[in-house]
RORO-771413 format. One record per residue (C-alpha): residue number from 1; x, y, z. Coordinates in steps of 0.02 Angstrom, whole numbers. Example, Ala and Ser with C-alpha at 12.3 -4.5 7.8 and 13.67 -1.06 7.14 Angstrom:
R    n       u       v       w
R    1     615    -225     390
R    2     684     -53     357
***
This chain:
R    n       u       v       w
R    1    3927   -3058    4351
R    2    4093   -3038    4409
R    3    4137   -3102    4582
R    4    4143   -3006    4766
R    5    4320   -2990    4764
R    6    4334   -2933    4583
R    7    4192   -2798    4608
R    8    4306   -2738    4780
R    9    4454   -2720    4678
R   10    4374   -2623    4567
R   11    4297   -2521    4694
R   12    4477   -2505    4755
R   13    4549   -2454    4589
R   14    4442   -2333    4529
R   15    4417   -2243    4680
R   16    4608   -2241    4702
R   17    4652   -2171    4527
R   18    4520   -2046    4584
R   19    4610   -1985    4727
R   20    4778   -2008    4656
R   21    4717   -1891    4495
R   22    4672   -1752    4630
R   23    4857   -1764    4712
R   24    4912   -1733    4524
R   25    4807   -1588    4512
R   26    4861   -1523    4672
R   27    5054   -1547    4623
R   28    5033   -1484    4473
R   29    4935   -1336    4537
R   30    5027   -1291    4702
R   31    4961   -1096    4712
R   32    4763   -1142    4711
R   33    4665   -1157    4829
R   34    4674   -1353    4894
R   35    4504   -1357    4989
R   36    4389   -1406    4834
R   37    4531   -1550    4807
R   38    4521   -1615    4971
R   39    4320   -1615    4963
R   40    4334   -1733    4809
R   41    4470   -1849    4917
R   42    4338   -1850    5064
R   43    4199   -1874    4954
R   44    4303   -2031    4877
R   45    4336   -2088    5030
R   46    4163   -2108    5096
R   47    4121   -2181    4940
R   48    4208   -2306    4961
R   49    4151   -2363    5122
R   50    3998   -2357    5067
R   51    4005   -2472    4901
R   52    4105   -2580    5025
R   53    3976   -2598    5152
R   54    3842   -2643    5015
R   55    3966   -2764    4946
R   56    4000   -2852    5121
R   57    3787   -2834    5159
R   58    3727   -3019    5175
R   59    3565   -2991    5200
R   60    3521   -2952    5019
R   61    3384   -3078    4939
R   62    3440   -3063    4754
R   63    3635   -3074    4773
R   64    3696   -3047    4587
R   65    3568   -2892    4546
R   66    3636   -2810    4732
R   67    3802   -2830    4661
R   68    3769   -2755    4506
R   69    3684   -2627    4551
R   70    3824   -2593    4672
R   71    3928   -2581    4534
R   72    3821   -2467    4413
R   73    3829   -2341    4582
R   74    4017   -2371    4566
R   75    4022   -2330    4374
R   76    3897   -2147    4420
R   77    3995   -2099    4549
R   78    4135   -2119    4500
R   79    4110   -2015    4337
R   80    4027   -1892    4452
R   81    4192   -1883    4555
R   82    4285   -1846    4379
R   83    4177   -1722    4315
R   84    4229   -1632    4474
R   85    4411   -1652    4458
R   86    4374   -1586    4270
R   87    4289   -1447    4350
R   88    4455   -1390    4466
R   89    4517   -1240    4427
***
């Protein structure tokens, strides 16, 4: 299992390439209508607060299957998140 501060950087990245793929799609697409965009940036957002919060929760019993299954939520929501951008139009 990778460690806390490898799984928040991850957190970080992902979800950061997420929101920085929906400013490209917004640049690139300056006539559409931005509100869809700026659901997925919310929804990114709050994401990310929560993983973080789960990651920072000490009062887990079984440390390393919390953490992984924080980042298998990462890994699905993430995807979810793209499929969204994908879906932009």
């Amino acid at each position: 299992m990778a460690s806390v501060r490898d799984l928040k950087k991850d957190i970080n990245y992902v979800l950061g390439d997420i929101i920085e793929a929906v400013y490209v799609w917004e640049y690139a697409n300056p006539k559409t209508d931005k509100k869809k965009a700026e659901a997925i940036i919310d929804e990114a957002i709050e994401t990310f607060d929560e993983l973080i919060a789960k990651v920072n929760d000490r009062s887990v019993e079984n440390k390393k299957a919390h953490l992984k299954s924080v980042s298998k939520e990462l890994e699905d929501r993430g995807r979810s998140l793209i499929e969204k951008i994908n879906k932009l139009s």
